[in-house]
Wavefront OBJ file of the C-alpha trace (Angstrom):
o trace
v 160.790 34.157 128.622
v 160.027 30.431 128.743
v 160.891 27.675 130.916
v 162.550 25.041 128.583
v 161.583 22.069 131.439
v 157.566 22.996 131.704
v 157.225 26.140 129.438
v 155.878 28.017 131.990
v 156.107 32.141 131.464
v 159.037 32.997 133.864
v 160.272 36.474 134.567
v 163.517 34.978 136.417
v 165.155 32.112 135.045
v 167.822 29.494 136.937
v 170.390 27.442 135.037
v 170.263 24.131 135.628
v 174.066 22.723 136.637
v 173.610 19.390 134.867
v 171.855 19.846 131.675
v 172.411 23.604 131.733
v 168.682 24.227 130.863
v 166.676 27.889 131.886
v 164.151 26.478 134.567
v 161.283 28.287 136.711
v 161.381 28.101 140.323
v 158.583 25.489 140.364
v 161.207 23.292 138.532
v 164.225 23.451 140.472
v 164.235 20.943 142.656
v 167.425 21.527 145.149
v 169.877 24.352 145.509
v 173.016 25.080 147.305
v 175.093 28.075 147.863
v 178.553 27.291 147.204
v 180.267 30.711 147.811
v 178.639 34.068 149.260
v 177.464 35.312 145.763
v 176.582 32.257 143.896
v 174.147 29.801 144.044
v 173.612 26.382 142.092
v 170.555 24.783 141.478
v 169.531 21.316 139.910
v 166.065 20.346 137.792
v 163.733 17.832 138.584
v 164.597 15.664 135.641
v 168.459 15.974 136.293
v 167.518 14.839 140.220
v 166.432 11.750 139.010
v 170.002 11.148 137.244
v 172.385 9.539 140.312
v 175.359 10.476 138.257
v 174.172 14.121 137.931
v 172.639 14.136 141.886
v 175.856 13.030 143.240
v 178.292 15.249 141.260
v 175.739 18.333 142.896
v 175.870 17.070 145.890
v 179.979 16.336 146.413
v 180.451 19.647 144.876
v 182.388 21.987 147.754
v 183.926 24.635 145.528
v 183.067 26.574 142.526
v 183.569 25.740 139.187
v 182.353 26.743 135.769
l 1 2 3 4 5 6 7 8 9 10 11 12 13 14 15 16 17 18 19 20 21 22 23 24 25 26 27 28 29 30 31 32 33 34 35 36 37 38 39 40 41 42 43 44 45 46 47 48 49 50 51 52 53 54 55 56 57 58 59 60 61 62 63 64
């Protein structure tokens, strides 16, 4: 499988929350846990977004 950010070979993939993109670890650049069994990440490129940053960051409960 490929990393669609830096087309790295990944075994594991993470969704990106913003831009919804399969990303490798060394392209995730912050993650949160927002209930005991799920966990959110955001890209590098989508960090750089304010709108995108801030909706990860004010986000308290889970949504799909």
């Amino acid at each position: 499988m490929l990393c669609e950010r830096c087309s790295a070979d990944i075994f594991k993939n993470e969704v990106c929350r913003s831009c919804r993109r399969k990303i490798c670890f060394d392209c995730v650049k912050s993650s949160r846990r927002v209930s005991k069994t799920m966990r959110i990440v955001i890209c590098k490129d989508c960090w750089s977004k304010m709108p995108a940053r801030n909706v990860f960051k004010s986000m308290n409960v889970a949504t799909s």
